[in-house]
C-alpha positions as a Markdown table, in Angstrom:
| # | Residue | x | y | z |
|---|---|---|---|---|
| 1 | Unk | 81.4 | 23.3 | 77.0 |
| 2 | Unk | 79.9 | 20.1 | 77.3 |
| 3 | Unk | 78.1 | 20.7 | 80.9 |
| 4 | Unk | 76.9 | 23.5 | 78.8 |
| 5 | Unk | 75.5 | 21.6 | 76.2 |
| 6 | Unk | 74.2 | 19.5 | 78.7 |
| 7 | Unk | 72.0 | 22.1 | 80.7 |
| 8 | Unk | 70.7 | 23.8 | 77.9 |
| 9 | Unk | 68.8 | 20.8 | 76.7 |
| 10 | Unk | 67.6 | 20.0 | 80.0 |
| 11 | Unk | 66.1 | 23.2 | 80.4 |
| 12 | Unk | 64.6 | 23.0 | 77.1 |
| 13 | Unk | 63.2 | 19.6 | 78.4 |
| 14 | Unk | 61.3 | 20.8 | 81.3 |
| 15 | Unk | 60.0 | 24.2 | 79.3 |
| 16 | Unk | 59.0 | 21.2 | 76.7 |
| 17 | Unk | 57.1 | 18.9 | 79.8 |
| 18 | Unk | 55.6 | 22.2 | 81.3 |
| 19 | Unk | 52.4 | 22.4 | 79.5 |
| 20 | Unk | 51.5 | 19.0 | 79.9 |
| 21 | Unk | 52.3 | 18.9 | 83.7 |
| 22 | Unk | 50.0 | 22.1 | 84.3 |
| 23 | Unk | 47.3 | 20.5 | 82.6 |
| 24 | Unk | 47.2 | 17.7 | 85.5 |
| 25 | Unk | 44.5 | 16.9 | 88.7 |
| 26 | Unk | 46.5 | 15.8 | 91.8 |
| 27 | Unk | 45.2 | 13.7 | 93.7 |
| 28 | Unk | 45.4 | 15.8 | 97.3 |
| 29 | Unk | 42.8 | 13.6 | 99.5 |
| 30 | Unk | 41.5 | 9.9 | 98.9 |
| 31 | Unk | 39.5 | 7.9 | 100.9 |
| 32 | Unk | 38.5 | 4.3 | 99.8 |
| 33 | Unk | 39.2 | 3.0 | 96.4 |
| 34 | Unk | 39.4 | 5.0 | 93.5 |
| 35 | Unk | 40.9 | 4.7 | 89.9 |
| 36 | Unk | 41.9 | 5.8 | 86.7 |
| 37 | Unk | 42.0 | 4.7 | 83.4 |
| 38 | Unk | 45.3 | 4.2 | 81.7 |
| 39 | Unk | 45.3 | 2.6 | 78.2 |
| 40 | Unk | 42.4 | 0.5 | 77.9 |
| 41 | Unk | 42.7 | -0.5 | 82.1 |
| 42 | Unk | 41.5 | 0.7 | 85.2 |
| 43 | Unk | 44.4 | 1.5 | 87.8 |
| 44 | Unk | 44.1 | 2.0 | 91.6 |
| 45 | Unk | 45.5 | 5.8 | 92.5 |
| 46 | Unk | 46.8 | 7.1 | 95.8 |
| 47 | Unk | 47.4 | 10.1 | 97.0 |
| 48 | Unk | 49.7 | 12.3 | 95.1 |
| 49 | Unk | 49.5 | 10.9 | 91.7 |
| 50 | Unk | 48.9 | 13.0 | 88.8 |
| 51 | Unk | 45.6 | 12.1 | 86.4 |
| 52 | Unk | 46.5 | 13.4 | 82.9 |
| 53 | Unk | 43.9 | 15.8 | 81.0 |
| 54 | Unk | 41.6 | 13.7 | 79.3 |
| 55 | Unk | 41.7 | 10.4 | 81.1 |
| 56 | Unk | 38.4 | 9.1 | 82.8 |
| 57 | Unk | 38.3 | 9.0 | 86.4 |
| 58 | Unk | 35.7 | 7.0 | 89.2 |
| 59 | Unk | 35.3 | 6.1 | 93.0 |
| 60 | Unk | 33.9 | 2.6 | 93.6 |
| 61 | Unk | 31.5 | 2.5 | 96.6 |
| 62 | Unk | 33.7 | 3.1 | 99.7 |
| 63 | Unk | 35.7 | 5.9 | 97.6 |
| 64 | Unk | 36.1 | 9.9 | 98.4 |
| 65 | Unk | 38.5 | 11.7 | 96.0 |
| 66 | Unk | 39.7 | 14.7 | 95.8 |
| 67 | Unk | 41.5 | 16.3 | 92.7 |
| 68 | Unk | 43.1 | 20.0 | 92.6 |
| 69 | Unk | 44.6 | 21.7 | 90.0 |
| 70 | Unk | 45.9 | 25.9 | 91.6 |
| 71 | Unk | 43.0 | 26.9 | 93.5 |
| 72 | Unk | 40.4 | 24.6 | 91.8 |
| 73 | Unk | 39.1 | 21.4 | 93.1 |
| 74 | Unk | 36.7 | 18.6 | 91.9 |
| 75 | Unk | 35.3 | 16.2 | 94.6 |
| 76 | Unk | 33.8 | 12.9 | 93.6 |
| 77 | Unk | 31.8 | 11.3 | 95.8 |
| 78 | Unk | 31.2 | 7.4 | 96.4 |
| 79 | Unk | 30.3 | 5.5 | 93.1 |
| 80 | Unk | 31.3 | 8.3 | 90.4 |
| 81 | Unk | 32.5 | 8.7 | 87.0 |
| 82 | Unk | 34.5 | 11.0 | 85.6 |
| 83 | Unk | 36.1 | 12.9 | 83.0 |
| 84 | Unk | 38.1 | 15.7 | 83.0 |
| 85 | Unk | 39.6 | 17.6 | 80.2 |
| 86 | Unk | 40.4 | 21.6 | 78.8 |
| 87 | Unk | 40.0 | 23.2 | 75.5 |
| 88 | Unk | 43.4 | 23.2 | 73.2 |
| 89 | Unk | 44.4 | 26.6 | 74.2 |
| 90 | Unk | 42.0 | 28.2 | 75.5 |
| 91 | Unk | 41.5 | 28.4 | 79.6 |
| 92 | Unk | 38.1 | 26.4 | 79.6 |
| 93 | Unk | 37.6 | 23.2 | 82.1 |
| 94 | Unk | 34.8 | 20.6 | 81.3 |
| 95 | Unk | 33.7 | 17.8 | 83.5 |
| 96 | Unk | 31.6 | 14.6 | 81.4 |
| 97 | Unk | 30.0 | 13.5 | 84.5 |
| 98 | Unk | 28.8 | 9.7 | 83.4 |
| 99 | Unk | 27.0 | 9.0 | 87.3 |
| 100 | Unk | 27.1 | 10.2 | 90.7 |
| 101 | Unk | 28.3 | 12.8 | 92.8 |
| 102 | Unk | 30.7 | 16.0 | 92.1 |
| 103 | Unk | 31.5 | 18.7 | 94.1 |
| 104 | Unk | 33.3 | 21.6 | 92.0 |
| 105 | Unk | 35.1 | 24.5 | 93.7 |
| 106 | Unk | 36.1 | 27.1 | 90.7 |
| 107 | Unk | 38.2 | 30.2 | 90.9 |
| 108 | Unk | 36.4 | 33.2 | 90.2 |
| 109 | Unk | 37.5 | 34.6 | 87.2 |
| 110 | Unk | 35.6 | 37.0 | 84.5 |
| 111 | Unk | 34.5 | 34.5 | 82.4 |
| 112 | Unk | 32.9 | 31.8 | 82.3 |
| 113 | Unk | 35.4 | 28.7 | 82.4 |
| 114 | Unk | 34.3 | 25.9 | 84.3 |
| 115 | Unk | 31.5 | 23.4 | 82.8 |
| 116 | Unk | 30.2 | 20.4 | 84.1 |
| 117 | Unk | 28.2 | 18.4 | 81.8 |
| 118 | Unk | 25.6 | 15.2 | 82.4 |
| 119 | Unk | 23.1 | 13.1 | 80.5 |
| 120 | Unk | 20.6 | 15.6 | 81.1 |
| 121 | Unk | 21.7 | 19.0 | 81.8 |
| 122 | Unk | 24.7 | 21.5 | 81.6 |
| 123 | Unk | 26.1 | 23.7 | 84.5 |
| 124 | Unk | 28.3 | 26.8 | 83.5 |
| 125 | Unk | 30.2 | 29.3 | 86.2 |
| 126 | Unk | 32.2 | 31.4 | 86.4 |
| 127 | Unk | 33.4 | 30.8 | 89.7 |
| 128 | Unk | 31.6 | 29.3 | 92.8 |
| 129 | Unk | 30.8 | 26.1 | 94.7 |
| 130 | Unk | 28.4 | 23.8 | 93.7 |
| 131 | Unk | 27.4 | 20.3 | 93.4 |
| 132 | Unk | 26.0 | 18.0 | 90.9 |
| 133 | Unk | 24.6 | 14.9 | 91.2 |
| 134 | Unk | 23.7 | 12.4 | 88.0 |
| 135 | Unk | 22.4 | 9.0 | 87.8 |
| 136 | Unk | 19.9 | 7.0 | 85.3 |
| 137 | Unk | 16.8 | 9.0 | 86.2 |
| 138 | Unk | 17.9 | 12.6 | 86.3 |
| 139 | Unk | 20.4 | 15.3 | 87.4 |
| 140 | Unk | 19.9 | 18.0 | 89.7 |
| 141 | Unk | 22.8 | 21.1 | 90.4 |
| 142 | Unk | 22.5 | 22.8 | 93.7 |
| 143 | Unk | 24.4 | 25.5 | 94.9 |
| 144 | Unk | 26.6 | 26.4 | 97.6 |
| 145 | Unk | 28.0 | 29.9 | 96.9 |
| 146 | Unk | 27.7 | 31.8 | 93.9 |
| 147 | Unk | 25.6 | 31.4 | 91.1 |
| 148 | Unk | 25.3 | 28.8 | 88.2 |
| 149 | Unk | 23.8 | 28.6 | 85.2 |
| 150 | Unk | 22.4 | 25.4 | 83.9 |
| 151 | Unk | 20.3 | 24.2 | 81.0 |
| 152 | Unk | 18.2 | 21.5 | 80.0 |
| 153 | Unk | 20.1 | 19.5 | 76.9 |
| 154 | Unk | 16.6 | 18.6 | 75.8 |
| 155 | Unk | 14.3 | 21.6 | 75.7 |
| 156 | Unk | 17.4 | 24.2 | 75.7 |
| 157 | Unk | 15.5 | 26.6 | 78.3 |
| 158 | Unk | 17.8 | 27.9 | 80.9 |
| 159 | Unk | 18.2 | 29.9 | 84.7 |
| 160 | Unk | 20.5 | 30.7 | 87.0 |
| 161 | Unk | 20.6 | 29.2 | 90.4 |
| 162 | Unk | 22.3 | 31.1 | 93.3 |
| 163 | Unk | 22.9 | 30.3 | 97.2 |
| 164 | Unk | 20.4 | 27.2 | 98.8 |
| 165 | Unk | 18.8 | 27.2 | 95.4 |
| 166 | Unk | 18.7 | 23.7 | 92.8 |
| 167 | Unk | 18.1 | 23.0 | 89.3 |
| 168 | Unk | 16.6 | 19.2 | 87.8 |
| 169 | Unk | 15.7 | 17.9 | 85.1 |
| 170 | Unk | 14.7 | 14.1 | 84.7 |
| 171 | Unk | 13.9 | 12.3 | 82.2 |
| 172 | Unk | 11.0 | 13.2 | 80.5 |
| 173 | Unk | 10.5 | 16.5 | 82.6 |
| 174 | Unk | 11.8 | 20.3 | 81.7 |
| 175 | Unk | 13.8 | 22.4 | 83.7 |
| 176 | Unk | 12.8 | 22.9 | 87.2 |
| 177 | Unk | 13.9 | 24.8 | 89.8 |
| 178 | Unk | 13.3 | 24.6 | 93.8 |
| 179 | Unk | 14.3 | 26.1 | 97.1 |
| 180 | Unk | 14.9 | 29.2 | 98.8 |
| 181 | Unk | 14.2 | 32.8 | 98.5 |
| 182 | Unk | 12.9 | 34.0 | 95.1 |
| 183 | Unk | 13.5 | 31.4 | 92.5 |
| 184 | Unk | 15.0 | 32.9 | 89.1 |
| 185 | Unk | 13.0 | 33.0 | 85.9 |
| 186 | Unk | 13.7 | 30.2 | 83.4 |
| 187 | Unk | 14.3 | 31.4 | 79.8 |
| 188 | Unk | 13.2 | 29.9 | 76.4 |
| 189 | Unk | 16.0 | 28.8 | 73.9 |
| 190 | Unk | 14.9 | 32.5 | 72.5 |
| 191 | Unk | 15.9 | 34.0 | 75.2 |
| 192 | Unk | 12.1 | 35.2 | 76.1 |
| 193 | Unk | 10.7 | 34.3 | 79.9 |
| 194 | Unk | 9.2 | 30.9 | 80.0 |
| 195 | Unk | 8.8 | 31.2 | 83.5 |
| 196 | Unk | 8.8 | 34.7 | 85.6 |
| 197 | Unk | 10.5 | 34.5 | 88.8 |
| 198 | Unk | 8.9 | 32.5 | 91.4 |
| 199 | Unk | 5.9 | 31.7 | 88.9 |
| 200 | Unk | 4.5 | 28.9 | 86.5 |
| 201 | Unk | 4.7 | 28.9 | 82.5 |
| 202 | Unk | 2.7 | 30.2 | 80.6 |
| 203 | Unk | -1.1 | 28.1 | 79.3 |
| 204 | Unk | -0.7 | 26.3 | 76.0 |
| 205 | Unk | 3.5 | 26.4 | 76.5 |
| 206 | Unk | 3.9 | 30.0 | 74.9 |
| 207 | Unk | 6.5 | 32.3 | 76.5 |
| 208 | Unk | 6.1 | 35.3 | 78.4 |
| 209 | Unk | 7.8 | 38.2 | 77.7 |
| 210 | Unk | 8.0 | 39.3 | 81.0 |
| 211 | Unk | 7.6 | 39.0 | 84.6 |
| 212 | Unk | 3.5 | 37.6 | 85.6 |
| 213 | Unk | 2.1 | 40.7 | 83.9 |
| 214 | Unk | 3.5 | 39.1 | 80.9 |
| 215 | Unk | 0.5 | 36.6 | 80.4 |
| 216 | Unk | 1.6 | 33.7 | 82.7 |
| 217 | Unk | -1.0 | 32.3 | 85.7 |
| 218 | Unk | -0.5 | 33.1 | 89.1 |
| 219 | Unk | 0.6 | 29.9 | 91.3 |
| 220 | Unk | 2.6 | 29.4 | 94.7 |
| 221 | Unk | 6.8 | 29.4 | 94.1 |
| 222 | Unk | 8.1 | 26.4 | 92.8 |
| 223 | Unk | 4.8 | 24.8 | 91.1 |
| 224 | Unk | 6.2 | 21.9 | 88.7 |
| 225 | Unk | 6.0 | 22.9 | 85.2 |
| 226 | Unk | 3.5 | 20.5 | 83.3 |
| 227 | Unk | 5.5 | 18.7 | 80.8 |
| 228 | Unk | 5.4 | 20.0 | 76.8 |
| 229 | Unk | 3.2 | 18.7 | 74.1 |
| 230 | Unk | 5.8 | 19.1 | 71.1 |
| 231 | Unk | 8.9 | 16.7 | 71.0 |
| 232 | Unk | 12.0 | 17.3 | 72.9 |
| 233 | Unk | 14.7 | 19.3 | 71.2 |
| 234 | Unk | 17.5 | 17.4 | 70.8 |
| 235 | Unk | 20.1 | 20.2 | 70.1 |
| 236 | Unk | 21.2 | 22.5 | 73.2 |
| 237 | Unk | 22.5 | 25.6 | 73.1 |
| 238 | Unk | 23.9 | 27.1 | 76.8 |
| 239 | Unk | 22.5 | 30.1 | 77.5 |
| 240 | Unk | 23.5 | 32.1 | 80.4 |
| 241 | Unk | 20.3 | 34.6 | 81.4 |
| 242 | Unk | 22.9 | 36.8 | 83.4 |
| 243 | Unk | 25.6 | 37.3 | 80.4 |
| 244 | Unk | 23.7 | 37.8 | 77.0 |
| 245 | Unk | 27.4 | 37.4 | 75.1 |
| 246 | Unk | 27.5 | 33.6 | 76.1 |
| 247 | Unk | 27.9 | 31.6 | 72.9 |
| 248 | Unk | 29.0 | 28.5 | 74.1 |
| 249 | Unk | 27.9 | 25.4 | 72.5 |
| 250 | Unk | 26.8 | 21.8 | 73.7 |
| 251 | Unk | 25.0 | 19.0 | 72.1 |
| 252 | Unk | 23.0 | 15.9 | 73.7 |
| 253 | Unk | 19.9 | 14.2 | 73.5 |
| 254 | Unk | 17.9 | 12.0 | 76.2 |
| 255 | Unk | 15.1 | 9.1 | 75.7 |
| 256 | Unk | 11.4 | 9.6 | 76.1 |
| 257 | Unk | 11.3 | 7.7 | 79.3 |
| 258 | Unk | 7.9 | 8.5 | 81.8 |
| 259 | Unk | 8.2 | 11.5 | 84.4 |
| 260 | Unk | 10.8 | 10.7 | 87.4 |
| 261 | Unk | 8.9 | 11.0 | 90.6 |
| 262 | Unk | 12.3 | 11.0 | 92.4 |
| 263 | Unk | 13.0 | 14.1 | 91.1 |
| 264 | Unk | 9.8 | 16.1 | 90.2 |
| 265 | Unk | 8.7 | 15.5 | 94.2 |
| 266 | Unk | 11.6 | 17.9 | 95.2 |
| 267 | Unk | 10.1 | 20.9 | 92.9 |
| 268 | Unk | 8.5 | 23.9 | 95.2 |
| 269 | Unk | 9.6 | 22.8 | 98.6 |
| 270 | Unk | 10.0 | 25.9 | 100.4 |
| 271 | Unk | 12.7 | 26.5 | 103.1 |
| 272 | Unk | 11.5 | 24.8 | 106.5 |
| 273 | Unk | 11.2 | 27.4 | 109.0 |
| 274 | Unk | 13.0 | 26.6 | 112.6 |
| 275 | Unk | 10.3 | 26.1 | 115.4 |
| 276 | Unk | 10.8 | 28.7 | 117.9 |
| 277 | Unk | 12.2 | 28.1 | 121.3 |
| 278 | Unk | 9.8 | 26.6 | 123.9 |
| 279 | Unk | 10.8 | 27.9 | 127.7 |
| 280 | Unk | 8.5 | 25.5 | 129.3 |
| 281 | Unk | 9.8 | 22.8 | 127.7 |
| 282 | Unk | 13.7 | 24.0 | 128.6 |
| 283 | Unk | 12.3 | 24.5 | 131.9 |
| 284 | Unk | 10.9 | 20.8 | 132.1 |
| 285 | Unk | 14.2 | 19.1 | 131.0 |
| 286 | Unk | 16.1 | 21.3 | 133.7 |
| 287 | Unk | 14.2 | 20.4 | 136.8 |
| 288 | Unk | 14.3 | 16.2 | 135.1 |
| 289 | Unk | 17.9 | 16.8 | 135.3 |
| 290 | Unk | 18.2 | 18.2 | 138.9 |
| 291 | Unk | 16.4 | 15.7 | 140.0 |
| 292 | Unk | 18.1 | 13.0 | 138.1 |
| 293 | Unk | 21.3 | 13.9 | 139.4 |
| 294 | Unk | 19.9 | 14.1 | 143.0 |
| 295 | Unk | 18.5 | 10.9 | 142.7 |
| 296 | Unk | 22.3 | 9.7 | 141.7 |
| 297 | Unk | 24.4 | 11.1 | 144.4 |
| 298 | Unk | 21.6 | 9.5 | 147.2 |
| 299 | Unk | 22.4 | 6.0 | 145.2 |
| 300 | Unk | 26.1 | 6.1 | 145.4 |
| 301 | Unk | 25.9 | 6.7 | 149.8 |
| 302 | Unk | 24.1 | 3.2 | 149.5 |
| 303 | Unk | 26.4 | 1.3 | 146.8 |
């Protein structure tokens, strides 16, 4: 009877521990020095320890981490901070990325559920691959499968980035977007076409209401957007153009520091094209080798 006893609240033990447990990152690969906070100081981790929901996370300069949690992983790169935590309830991931380098690799799901959130900008999914970067000046998401959609926490406009394509903002610059194929429209806080796809905004900042028809001026893909006269907005609200339900809420705010040239440089570069095989050229390098190698095997009769 006692054994009984026993068992019984044991098992009620674990069921107790369970929720907590599956709401941990394991460590799975770790190169360098990395650390987590744990009351007020920063502690060294190694491979296989568990980083409870909530706790801020960061590599120092020579540190590679990699966290995992089911099919989900979050990569940090050299010098990054960290922190990860879910919604009470609910099956909803953020990521408060302080600085540096993350590399997210979400399950697919329905929804959207996976969030990672900088000084500057927001990136939503619902399942891909994607990585954003964050430091003083700006933050950029690029993407590696799938499709994201980010927002800028100061002037609330919003796109969705897909395969090879990135999205910036600095610090006193809107939303832009840059890479290959067409890039996507970016959408006012109204949900009204700032930008058609692959175009420029709209004279005197008003929004189109459609594609170029819609009153914008014709310009090459990937022309940087000149900056807004009015204030920044303060208040962000995500908006996904691809899922018109999305009511997700964020709030930030960022300084009125000058234009980034880091960042704004990397608007409208266009995929580089591969230079085409040269024959003569192939040709060239096979007869140097031939007689190279000819030149060799008479040396070694004489050495």
């Amino acid at each position: 009877m006692r054994s009984l006893l026993l068992l019984t609240i044991l098992g009620a033990a674990l069921l107790a521990a369970t929720p907590a447990l599956a709401d941990d990152w394991t460590v799975t690969k770790l190169r360098g020095a990395a650390q987590a906070m744990d009351n007020g100081t920063w502690k060294d981790l190694t491979r296989g320890d568990a980083v409870p929901d909530g706790n801020m996370i960061r590599t120092l300069a020579d540190g590679h981490l990699d966290l995992q949690r089911g099919q989900e992983v979050v990569t940090l790169g050299a010098n990054t901070e960290i922190t990860i935590a879910d919604k009470t309830g609910q099956r909803y991931t953020t990521v408060r990325q302080d600085f540096g380098s993350v590399e997210v690799e979400a399950e697919v799901e329905n929804v959207q559920h996976f969030e990672v959130d900088t000084k500057f900008l927001a990136a939503v999914v619902k399942g891909t691959h994607f990585i954003v970067t964050a430091d003083a000046l700006g933050a950029s998401v690029t993407v590696d499968r799938g499709a994201v959609a980010v927002e800028s926490l100061a002037s609330r406009r919003s796109t969705t980035v897909t395969l090879g394509q990135t999205a910036s903002v600095a610090r006193s610059t809107d939303l832009a977007v840059s890479g290959g194929g067409t890039l996507p429209a970016i959408f006012s806080p109204d949900g009204s076409v700032y930008q058609p796809p692959g175009g420029v905004p709209a004279q005197s900042g008003q929004a189109t209401t459609g594609g170029p028809a819609g009153g914008s001026v014709p310009a090459p893909a990937g022309a940087v957007q000149p900056p807004e006269t009015s204030p920044p907005i303060t208040t962000a609200v995500l908006v996904n153009p691809a899922d018109s339900t999305a009511a997700m809420r964020l709030r930030g705010s960022l300084g009125s520091a000058g234009l980034s040239d880091a960042l704004s440089k990397t608007v409208g570069v266009a995929p580089v094209k591969e230079q085409p095989i040269n024959l003569v050229t192939i040709l060239i390098g096979l007869l140097i080798g031939i007689v190279v190698g000819a030149l060799a095997l008479a040396l070694r009769r004489f050495i």
